[in-house]
C-alpha positions in Angstrom: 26.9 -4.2 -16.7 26.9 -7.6 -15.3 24.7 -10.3 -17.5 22.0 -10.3 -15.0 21.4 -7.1 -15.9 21.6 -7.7 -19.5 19.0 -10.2 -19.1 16.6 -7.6 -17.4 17.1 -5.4 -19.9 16.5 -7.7 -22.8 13.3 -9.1 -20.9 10.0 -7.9 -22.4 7.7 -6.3 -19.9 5.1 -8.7 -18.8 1.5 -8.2 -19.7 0.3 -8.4 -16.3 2.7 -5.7 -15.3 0.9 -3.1 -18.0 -2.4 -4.4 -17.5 -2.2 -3.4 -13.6 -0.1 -0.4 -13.8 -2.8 1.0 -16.1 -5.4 0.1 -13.9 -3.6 1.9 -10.8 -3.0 5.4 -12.6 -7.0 5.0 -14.3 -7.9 4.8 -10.3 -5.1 7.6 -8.8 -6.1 9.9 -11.6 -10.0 9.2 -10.5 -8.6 9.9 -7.1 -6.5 13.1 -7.6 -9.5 14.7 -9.9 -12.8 12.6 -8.5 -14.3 15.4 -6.2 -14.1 18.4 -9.0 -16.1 15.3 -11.7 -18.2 13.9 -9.7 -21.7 14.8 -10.7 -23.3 15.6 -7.3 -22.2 16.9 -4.0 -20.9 13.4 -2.1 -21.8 15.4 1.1 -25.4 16.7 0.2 -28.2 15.1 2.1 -31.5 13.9 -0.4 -34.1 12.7 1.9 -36.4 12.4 -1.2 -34.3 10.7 -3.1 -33.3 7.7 -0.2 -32.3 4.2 -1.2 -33.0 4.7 -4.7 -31.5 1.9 -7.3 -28.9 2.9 -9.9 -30.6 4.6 -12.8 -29.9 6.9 -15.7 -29.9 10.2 -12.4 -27.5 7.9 -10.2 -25.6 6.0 -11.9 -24.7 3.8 -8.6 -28.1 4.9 -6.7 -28.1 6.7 -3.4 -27.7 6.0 -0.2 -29.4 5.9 3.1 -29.6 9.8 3.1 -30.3 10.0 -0.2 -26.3 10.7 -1.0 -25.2 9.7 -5.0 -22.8 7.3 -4.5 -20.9 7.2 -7.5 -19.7 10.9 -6.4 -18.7 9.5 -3.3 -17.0 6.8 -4.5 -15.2 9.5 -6.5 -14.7 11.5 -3.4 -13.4 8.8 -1.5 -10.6 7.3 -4.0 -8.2 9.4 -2.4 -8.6 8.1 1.3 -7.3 4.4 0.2 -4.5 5.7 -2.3 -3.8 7.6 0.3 -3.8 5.2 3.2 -2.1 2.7 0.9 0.9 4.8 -0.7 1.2 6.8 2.1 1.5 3.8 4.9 3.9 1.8 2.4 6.3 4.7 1.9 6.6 5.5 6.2 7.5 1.8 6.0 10.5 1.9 3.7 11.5 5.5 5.4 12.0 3.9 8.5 12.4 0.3 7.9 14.9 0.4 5.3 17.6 2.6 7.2 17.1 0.3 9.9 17.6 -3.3 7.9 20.6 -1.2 6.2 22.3 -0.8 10.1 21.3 -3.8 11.3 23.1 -5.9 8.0 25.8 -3.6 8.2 27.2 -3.1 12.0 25.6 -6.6 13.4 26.8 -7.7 16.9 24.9 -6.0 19.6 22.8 -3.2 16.7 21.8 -6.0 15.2 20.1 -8.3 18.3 18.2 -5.0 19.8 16.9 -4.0 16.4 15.8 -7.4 15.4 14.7 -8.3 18.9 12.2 -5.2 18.6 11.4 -6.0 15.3 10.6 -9.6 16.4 8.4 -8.0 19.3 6.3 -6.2 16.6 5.7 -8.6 13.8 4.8 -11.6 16.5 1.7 -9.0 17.2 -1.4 -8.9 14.6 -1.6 -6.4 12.3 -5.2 -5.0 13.1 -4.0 -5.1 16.7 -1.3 -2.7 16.3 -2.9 -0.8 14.4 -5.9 -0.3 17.2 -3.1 0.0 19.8 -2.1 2.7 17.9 -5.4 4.7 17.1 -6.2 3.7 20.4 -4.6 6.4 22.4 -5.4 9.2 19.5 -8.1 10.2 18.1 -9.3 9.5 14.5 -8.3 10.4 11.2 -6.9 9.7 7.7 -3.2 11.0 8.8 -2.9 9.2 11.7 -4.3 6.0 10.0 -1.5 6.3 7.8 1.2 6.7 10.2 -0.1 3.4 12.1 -0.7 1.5 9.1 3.1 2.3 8.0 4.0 1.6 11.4 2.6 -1.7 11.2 4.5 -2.9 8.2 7.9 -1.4 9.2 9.1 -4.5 11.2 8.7 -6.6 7.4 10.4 -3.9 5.7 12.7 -3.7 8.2 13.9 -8.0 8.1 13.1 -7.9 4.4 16.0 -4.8 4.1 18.3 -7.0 6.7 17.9 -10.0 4.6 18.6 -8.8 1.5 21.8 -6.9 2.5 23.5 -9.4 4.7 23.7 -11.2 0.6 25.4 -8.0 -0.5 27.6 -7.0 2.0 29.2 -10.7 1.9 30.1 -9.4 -1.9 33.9 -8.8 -3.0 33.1 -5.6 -4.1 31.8 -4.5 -0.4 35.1 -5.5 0.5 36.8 -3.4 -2.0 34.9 -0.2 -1.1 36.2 -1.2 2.9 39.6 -1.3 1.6 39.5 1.7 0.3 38.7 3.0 3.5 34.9 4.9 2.5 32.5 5.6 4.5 29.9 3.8 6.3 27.3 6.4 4.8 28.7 5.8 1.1 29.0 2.0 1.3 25.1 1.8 2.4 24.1 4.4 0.0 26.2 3.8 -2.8 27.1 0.1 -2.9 24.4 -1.8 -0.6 21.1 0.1 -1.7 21.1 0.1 -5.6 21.5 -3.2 -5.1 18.6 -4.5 -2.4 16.0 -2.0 -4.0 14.5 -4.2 -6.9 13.1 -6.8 -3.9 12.1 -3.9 -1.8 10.2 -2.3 -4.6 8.5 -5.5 -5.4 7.8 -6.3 -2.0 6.8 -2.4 -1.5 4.3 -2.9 -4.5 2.5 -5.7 -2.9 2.7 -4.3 0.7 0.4 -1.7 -0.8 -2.4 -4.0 -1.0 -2.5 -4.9 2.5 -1.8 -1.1 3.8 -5.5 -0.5 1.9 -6.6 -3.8 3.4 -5.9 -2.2 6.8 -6.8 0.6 6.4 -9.9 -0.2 5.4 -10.3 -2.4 7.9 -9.6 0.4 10.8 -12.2 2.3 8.7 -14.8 0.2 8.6 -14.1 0.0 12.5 -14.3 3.5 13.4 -10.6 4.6 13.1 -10.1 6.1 10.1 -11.7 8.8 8.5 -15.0 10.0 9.8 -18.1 11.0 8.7 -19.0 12.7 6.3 -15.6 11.0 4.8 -16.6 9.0 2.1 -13.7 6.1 2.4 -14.5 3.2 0.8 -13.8 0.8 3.8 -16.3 3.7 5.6 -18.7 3.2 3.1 -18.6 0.1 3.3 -19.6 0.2 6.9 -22.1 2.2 6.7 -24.4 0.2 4.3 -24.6 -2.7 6.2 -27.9 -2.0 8.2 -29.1 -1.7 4.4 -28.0 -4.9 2.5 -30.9 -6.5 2.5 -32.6 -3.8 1.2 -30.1 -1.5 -0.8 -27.4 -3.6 -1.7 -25.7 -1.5 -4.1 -24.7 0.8 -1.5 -22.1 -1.1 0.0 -21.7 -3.5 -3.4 -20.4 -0.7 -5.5 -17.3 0.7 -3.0 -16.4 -2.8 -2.1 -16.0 -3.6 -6.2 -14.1 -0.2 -6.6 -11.9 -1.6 -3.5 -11.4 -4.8 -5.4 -10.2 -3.5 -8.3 -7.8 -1.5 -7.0 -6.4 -4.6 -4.6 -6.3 -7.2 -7.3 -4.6 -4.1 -9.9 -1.9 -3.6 -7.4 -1.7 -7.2 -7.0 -0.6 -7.4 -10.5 1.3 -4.6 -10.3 3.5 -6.5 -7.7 3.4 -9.4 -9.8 4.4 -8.2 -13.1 7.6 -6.4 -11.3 8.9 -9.7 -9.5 8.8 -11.3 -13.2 10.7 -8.4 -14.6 13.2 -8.0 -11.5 13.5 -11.1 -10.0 16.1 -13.2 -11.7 14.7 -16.4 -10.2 11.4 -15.5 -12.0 12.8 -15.4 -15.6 11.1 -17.5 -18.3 7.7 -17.6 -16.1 6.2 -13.8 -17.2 2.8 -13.4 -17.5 3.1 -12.1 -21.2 
């Protein structure tokens, strides 16, 4: 075990890093269990009960059809997990293996990969992502898919980065000399050693995914109605601010939370991974 490692291990875990993490799985488990808790259908029209404030029968009050909208807030957790776990992993599925061969062969695989990936990244995110769901029609799945496309190209130069450091290593050389494969040198030698920036910059990639996602939600392009995303929700209140506030107010604070928990998240594991961050925890 090299003393780097020695270090890590001896390191206490920052507070940040627990007070997020704790956060995140309150807000997944809200997620994975919300619809079978929450106290009324999220779906069920009220036209009685429109508009009304948060009280003792509705919690967050109701919205323009008389909806409860803590039960869709509870209904809706899942969409942004979703969109933001499920957009970050496509990412390191398919930009990973590419940084990986573009760091390892170089030459000519290296300058068409990077090239494209320079092609993609000089475009904006939200644009991509609307190129994207332009052609398709909506939908939480293929919201995902163009949100992980989107963030593939940083993955992807982040991954190329990273193992260009490793591969100039003596012990990459030793594993050439002994004549192993290109599959077992990338696996075995190269990946344990890039994946404690890739997690941390995975963790905070997360944040923006939801951004994102929420964004192309609260444009259209993600779930529809009767979806109860928060970005969607979010959209849907505005004609009302003026007059029902809390109906966009309460999703955007649950959307908040979750951004600035993941944030931390992110934070706390560059203190515990990042060598260059030692002696700066946050706890």
């Amino acid at each position: 075990m090299t003393a780097v490692a020695q270090k890590r291990r001896r390191r206490h875990v920052p507070l940040i890093l627990v007070a997020g993490a704790a956060i995140v799985v309150v807000m997944v488990l809200l997620g994975l269990i919300g619809p079978w808790i929450a106290p009324y259908d999220p779906t069920m029209f009220a036209v009685r009960s429109r508009m009304q404030p948060p009280s003792g029968l509705h919690w967050f009050g109701t919205d323009e059809f008389g909806r409860d909208v803590l039960s869709r807030i509870l209904a809706g957790g899942y969409y942004s997990l979703a969109m933001g776990f499920g957009a970050t992993a496509i990412s390191l599925v398919i930009g990973v293996p590419l940084g990986l061969i573009a760091a390892f062969y170089r030459g000519w695989v290296d300058d068409v990969i990077m090239r494209i990936i320079d092609l993609m990244i000089s475009l904006p995110p939200i644009l991509v992502g609307l190129l994207i769901l332009a052609v398709t029609s909506p939908g939480l799945g293929k919201t995902i898919v163009a949100v992980g496309l989107v963030y593939v190209p940083i993955m992807t130069r982040l991954t190329r980065s990273v193992a260009l450091s490793v591969l100039a290593q003596d012990f990459i050389e030793a594993a050439a000399a002994r004549r192993e494969k290109t599959v077992y040198i990338l696996w075995r030698e190269v990946l344990p050693n890039v994946w404690p920036t890739i997690i941390v910059e995975a963790s905070l990639r997360i944040t923006f995914a939801i951004l994102l996602g929420s964004a192309l939600s609260f444009l259209g392009l993600g779930p529809q109605p009767p979806a109860s995303e928060w970005g969607l929700m979010i959209a849907e209140s505005r004609p009302f601010l003026d007059r029902a506030p809390w109906i966009g107010l309460a999703p955007g604070l649950c959307l908040c939370v979750l951004l600035v928990a993941v944030n931390f998240v992110g934070e706390g594991l560059r203190d515990l991974l990042d060598p260059r961050m030692q002696g700066r925890g946050h706890g």
